[in-house]
N, CA, C and O atoms as a Maestro MAE file, in Angstrom:
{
 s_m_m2io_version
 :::
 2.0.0
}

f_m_ct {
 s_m_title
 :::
 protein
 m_atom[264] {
  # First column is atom index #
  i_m_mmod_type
  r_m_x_coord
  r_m_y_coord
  r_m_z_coord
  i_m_residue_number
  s_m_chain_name
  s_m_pdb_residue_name
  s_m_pdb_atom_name
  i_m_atomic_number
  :::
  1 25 -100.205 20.979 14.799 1 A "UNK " " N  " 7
  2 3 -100.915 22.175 14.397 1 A "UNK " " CA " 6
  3 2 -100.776 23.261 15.456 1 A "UNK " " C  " 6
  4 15 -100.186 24.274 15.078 1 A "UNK " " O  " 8
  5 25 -101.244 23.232 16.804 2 A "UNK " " N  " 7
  6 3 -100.647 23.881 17.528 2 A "UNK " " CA " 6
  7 2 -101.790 24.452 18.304 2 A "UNK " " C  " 6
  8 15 -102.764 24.649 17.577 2 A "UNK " " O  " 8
  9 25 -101.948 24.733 19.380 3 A "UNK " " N  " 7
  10 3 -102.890 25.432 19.702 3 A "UNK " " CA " 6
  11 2 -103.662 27.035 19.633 3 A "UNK " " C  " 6
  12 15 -104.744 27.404 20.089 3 A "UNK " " O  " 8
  13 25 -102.755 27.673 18.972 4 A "UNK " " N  " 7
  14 3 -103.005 29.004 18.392 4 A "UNK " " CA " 6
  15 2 -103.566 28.808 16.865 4 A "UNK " " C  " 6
  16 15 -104.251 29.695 16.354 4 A "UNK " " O  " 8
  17 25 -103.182 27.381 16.034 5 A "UNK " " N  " 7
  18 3 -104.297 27.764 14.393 5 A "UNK " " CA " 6
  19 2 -105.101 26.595 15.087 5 A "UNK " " C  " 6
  20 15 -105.182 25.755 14.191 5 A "UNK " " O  " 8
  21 25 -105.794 26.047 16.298 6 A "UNK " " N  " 7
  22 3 -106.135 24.852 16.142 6 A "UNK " " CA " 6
  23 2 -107.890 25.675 16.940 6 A "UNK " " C  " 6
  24 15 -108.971 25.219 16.565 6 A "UNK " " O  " 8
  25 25 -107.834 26.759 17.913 7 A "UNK " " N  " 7
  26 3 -108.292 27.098 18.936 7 A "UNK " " CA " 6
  27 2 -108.543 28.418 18.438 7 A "UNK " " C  " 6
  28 15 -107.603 29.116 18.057 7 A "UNK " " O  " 8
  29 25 -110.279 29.009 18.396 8 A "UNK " " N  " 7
  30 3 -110.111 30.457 18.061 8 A "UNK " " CA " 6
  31 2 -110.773 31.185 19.757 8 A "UNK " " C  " 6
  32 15 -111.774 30.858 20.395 8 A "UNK " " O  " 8
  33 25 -109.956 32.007 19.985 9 A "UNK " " N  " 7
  34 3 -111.053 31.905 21.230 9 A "UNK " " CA " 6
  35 2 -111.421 33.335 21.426 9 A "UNK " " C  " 6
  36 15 -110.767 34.273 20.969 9 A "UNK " " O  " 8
  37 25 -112.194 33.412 21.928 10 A "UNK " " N  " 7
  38 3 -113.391 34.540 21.694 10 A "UNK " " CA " 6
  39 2 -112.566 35.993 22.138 10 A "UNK " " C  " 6
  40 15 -111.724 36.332 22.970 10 A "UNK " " O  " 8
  41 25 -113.147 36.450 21.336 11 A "UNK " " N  " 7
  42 3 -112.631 38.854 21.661 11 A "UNK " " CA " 6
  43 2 -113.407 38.820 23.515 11 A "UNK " " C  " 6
  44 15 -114.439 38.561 24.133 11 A "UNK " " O  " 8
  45 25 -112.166 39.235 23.658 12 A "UNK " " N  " 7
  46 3 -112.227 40.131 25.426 12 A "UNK " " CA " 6
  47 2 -113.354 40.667 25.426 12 A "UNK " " C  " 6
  48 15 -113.830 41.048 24.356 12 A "UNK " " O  " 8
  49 25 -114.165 40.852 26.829 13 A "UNK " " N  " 7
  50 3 -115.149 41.863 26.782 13 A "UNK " " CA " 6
  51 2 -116.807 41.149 26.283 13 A "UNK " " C  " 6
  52 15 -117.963 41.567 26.228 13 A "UNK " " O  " 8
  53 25 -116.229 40.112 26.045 14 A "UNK " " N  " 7
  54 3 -117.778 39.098 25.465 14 A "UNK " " CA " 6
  55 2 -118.285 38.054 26.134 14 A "UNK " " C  " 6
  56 15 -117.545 37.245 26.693 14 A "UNK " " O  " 8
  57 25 -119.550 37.962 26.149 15 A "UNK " " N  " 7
  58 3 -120.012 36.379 26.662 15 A "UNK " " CA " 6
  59 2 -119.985 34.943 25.637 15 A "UNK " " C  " 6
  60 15 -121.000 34.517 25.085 15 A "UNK " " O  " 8
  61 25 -119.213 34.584 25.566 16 A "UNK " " N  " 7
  62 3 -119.081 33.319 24.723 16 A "UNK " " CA " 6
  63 2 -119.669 32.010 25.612 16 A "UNK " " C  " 6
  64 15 -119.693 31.769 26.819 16 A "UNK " " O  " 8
  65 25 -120.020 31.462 24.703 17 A "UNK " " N  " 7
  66 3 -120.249 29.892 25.079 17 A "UNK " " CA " 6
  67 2 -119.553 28.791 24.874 17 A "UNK " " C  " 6
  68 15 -120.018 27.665 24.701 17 A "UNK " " O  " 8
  69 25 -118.148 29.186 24.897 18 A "UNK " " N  " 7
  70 3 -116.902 28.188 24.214 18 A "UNK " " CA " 6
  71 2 -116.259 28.604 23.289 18 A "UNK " " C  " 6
  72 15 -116.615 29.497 22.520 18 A "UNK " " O  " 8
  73 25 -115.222 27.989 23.263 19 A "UNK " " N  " 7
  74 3 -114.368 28.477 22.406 19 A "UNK " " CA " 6
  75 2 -114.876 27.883 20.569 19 A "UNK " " C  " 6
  76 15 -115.834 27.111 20.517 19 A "UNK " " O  " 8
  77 25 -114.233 28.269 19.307 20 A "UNK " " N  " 7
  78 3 -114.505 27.875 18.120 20 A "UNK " " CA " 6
  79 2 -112.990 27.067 17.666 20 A "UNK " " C  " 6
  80 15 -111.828 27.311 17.989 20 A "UNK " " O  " 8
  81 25 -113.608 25.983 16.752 21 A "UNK " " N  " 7
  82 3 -112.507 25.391 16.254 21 A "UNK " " CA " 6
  83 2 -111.894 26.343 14.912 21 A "UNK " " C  " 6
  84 15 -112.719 26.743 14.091 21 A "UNK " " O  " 8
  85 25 -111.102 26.527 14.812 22 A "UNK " " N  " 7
  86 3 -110.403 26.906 13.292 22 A "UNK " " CA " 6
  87 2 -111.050 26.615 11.691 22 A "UNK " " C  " 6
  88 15 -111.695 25.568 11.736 22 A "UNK " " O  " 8
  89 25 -111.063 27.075 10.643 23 A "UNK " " N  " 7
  90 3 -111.360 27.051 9.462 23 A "UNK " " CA " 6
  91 2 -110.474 25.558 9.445 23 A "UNK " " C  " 6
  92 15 -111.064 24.488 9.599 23 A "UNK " " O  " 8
  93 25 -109.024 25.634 9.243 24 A "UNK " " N  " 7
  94 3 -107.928 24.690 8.935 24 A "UNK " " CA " 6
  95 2 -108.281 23.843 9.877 24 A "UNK " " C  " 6
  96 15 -108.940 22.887 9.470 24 A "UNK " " O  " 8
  97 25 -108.009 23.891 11.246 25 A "UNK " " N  " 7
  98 3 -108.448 22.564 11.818 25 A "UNK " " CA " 6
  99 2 -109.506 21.866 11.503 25 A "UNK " " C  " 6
  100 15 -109.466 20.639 11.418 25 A "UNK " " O  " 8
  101 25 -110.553 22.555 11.299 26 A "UNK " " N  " 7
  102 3 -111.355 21.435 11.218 26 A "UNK " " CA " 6
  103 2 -111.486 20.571 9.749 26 A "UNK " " C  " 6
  104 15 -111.836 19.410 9.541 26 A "UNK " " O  " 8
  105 25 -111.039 21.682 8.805 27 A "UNK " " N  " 7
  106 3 -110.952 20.725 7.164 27 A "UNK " " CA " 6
  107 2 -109.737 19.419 7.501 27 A "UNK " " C  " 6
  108 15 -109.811 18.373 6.856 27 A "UNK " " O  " 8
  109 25 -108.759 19.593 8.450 28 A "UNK " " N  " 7
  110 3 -107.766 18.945 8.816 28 A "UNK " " CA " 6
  111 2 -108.533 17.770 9.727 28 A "UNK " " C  " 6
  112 15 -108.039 16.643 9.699 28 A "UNK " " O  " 8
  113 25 -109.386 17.939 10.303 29 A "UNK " " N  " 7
  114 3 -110.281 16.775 10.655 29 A "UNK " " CA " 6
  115 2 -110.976 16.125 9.869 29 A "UNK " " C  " 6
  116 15 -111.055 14.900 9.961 29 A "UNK " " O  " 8
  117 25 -111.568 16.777 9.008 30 A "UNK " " N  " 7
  118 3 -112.101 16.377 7.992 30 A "UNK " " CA " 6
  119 2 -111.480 15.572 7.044 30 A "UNK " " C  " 6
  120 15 -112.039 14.513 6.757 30 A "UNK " " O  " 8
  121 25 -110.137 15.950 6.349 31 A "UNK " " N  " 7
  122 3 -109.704 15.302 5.444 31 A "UNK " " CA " 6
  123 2 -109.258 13.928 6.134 31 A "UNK " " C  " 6
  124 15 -109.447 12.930 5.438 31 A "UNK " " O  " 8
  125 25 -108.703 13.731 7.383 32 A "UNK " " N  " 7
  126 3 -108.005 12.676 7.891 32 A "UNK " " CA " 6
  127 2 -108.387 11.665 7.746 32 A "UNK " " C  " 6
  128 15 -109.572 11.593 8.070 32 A "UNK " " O  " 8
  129 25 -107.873 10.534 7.312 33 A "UNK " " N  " 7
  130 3 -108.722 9.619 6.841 33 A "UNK " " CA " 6
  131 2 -109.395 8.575 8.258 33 A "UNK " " C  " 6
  132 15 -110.413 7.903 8.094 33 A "UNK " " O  " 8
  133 25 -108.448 8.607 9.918 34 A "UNK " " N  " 7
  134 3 -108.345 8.169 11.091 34 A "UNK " " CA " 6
  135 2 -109.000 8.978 11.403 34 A "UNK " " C  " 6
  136 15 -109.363 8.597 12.516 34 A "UNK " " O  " 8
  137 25 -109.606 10.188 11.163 35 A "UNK " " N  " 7
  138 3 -110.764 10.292 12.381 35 A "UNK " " CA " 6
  139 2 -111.756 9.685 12.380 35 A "UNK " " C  " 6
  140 15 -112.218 9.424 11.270 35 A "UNK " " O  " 8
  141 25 -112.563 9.166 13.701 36 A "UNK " " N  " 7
  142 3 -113.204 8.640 13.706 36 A "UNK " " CA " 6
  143 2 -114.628 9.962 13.514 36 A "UNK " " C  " 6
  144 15 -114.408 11.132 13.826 36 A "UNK " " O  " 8
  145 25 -116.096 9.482 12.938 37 A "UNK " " N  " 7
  146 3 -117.012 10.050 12.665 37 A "UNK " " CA " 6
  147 2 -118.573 9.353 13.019 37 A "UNK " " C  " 6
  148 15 -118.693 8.130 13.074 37 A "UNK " " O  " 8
  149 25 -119.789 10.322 13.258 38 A "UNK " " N  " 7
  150 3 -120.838 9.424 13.681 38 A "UNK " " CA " 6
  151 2 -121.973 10.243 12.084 38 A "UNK " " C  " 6
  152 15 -122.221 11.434 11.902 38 A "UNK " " O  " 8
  153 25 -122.310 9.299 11.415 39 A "UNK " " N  " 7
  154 3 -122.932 9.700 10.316 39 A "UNK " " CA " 6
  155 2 -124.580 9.843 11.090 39 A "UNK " " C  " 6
  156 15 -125.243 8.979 11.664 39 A "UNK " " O  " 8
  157 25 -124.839 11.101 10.859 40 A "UNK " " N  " 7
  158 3 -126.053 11.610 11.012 40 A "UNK " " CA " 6
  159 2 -127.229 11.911 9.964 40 A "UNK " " C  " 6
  160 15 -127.130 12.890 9.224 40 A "UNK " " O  " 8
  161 25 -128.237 11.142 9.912 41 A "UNK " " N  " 7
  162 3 -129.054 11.284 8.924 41 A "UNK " " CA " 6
  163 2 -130.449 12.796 9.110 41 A "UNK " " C  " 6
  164 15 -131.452 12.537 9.775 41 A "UNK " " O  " 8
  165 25 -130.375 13.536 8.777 42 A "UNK " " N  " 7
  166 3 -131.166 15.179 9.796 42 A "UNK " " CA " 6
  167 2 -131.881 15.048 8.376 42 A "UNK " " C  " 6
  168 15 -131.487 15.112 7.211 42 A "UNK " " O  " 8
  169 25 -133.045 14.845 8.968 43 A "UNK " " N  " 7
  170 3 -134.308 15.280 8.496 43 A "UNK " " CA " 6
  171 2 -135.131 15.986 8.810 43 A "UNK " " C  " 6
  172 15 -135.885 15.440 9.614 43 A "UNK " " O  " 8
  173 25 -135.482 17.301 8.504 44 A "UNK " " N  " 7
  174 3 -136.616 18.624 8.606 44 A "UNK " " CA " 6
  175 2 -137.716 18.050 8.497 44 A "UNK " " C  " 6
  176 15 -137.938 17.405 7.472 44 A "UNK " " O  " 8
  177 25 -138.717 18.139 9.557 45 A "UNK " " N  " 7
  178 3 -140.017 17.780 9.517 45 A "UNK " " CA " 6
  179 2 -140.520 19.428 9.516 45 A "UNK " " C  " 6
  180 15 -139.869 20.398 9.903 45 A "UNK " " O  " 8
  181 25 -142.040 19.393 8.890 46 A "UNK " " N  " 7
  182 3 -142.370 20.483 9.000 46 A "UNK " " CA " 6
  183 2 -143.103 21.136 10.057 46 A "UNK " " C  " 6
  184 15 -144.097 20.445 10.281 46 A "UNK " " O  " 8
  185 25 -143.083 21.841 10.584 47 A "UNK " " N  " 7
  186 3 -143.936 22.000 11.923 47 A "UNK " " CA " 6
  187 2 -144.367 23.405 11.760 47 A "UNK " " C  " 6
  188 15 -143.653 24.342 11.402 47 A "UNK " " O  " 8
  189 25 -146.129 23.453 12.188 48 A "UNK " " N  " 7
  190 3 -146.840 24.822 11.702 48 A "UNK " " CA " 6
  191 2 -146.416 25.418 13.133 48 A "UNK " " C  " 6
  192 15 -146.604 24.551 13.986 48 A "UNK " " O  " 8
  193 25 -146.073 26.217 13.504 49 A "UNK " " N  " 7
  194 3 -145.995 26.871 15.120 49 A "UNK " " CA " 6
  195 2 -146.396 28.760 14.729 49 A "UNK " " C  " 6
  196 15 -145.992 29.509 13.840 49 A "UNK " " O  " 8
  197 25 -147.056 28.894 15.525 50 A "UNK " " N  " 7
  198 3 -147.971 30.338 15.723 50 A "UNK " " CA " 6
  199 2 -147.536 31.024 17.196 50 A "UNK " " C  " 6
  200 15 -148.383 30.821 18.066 50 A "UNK " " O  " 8
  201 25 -146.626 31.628 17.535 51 A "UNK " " N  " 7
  202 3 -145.854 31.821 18.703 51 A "UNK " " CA " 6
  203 2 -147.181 32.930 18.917 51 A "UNK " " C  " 6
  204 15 -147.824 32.831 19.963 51 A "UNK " " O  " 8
  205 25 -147.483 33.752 18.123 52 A "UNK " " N  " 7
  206 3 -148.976 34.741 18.558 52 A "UNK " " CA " 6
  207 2 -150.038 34.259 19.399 52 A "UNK " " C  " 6
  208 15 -150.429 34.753 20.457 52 A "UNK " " O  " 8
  209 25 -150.605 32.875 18.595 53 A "UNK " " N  " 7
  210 3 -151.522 31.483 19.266 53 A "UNK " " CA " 6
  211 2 -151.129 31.224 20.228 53 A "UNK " " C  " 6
  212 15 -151.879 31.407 21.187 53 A "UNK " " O  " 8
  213 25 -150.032 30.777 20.424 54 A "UNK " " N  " 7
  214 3 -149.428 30.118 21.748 54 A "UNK " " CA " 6
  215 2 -149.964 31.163 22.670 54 A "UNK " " C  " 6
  216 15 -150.713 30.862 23.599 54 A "UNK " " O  " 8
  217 25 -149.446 32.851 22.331 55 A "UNK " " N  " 7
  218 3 -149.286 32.989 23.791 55 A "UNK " " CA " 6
  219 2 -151.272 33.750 23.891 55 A "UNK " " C  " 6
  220 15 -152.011 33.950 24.855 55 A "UNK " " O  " 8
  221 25 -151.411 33.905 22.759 56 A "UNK " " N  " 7
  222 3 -153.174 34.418 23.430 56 A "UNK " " CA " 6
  223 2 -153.870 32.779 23.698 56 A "UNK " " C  " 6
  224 15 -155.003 32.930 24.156 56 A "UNK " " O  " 8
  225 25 -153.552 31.439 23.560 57 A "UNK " " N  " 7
  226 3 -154.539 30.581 23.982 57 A "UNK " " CA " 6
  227 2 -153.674 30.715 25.776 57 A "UNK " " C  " 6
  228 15 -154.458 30.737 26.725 57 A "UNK " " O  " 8
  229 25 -152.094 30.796 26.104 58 A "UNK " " N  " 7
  230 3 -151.791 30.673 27.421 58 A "UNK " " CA " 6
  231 2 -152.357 31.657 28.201 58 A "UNK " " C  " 6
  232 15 -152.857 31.330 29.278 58 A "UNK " " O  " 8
  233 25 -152.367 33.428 27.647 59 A "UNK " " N  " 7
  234 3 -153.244 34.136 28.502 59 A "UNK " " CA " 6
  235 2 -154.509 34.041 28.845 59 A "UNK " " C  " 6
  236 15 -154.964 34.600 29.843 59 A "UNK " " O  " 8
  237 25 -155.428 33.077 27.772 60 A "UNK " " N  " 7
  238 3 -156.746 33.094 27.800 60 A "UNK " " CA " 6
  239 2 -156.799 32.248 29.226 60 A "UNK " " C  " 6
  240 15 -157.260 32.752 30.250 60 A "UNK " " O  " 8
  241 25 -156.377 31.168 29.179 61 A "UNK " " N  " 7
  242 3 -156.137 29.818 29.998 61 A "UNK " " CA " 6
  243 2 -155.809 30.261 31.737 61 A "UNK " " C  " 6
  244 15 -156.245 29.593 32.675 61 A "UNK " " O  " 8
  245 25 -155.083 31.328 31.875 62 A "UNK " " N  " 7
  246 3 -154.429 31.927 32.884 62 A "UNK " " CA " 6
  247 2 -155.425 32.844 33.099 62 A "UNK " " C  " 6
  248 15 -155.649 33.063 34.289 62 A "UNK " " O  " 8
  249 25 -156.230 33.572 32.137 63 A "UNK " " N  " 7
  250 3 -157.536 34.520 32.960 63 A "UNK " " CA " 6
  251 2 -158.243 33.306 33.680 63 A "UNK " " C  " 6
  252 15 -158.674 33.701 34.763 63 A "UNK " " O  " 8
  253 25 -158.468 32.208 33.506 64 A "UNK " " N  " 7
  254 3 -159.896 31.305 34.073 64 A "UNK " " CA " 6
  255 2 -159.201 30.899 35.167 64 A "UNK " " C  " 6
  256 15 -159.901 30.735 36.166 64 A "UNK " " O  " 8
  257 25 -157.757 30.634 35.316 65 A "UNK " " N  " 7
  258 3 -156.905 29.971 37.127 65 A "UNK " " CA " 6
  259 2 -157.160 30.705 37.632 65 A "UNK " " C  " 6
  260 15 -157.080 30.373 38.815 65 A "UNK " " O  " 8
  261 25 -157.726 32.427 37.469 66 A "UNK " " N  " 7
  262 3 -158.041 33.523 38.546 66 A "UNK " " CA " 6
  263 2 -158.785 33.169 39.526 66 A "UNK " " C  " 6
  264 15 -159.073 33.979 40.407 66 A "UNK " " O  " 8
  :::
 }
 m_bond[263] {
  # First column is bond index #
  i_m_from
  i_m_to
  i_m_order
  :::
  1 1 2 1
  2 2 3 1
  3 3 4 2
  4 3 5 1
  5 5 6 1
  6 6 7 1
  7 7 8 2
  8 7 9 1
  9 9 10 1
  10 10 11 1
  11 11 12 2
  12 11 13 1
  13 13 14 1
  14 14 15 1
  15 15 16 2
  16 15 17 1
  17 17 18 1
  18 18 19 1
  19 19 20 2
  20 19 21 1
  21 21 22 1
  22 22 23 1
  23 23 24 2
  24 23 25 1
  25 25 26 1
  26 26 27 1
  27 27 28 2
  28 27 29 1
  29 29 30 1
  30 30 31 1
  31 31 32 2
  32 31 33 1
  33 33 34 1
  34 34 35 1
  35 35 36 2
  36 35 37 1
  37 37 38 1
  38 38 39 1
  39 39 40 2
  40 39 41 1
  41 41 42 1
  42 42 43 1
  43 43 44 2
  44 43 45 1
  45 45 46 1
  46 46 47 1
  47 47 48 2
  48 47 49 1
  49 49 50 1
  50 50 51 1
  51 51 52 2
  52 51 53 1
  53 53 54 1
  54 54 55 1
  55 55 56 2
  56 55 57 1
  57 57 58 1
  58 58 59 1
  59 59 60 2
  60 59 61 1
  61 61 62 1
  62 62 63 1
  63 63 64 2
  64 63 65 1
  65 65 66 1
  66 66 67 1
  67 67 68 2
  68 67 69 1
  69 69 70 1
  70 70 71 1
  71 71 72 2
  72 71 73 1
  73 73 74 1
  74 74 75 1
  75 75 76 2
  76 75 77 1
  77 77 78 1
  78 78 79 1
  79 79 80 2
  80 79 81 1
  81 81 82 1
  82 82 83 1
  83 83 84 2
  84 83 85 1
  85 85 86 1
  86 86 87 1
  87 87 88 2
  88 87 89 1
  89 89 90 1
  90 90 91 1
  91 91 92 2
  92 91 93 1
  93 93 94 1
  94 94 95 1
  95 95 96 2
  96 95 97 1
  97 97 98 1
  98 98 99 1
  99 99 100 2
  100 99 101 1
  101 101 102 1
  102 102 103 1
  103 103 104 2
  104 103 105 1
  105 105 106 1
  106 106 107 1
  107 107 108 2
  108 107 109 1
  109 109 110 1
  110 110 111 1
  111 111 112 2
  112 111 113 1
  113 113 114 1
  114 114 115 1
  115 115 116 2
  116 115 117 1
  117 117 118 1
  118 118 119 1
  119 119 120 2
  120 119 121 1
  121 121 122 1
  122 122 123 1
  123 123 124 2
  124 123 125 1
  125 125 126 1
  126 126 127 1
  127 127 128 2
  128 127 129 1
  129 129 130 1
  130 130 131 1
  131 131 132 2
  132 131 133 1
  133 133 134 1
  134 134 135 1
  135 135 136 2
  136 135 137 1
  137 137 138 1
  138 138 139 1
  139 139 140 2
  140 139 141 1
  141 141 142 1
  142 142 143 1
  143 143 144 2
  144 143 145 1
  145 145 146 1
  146 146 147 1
  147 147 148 2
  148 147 149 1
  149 149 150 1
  150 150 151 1
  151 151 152 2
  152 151 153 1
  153 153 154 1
  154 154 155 1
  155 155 156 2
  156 155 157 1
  157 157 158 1
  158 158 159 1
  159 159 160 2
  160 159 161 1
  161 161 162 1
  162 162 163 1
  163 163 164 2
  164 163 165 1
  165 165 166 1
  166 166 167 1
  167 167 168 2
  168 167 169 1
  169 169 170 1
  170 170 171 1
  171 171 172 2
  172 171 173 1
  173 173 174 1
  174 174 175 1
  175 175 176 2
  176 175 177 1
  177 177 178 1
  178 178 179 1
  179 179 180 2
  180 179 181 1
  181 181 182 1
  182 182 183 1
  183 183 184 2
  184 183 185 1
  185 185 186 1
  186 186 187 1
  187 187 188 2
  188 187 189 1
  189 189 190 1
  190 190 191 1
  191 191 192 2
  192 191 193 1
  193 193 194 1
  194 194 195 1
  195 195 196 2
  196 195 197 1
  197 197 198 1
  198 198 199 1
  199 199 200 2
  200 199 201 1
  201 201 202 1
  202 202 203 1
  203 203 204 2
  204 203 205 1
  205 205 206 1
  206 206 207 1
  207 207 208 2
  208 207 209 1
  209 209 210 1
  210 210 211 1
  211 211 212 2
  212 211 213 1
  213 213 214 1
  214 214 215 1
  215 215 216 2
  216 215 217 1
  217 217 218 1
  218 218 219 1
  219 219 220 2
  220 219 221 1
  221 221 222 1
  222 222 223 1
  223 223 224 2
  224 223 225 1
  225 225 226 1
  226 226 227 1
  227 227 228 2
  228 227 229 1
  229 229 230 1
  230 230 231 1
  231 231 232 2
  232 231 233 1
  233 233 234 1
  234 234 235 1
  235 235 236 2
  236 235 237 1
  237 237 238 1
  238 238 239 1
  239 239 240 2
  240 239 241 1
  241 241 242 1
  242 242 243 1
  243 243 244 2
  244 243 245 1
  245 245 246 1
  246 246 247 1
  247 247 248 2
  248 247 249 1
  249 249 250 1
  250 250 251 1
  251 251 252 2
  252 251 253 1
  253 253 254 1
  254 254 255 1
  255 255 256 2
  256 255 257 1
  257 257 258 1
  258 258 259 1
  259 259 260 2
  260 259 261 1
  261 261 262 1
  262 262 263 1
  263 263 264 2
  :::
 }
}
């Protein structure tokens, strides 16, 4: 495949965090019947989170360490 359709690597001038695999490479991983794979079962739990709460119970908490 080659390392130019295999490797997309990021526009000049940017902060990337690694490079990206290809559209084709990776269906090409995919289809192979020898790659090896780790089957992941991802289950969404629901979680209530109030990022507002969070931070007025941490300021409240931080007036009383005064």
């Amino acid at each position: 495949m080659g390392r130019a359709r295999y490797i997309k690597l990021p526009k000049p001038g940017t902060n990337p965090r690694g490079v990206e695999i290809t559209k084709d490479a990776l269906s090409n991983l995919v289809g192979d019947r020898e790659s090896r794979m780790i089957e992941i079962n991802w289950q969404r739990s629901e979680r209530v989170y109030s990022p507002y709460k969070r931070w007025v119970d941490y300021w409240r908490n931080e007036e009383h360490e005064i």
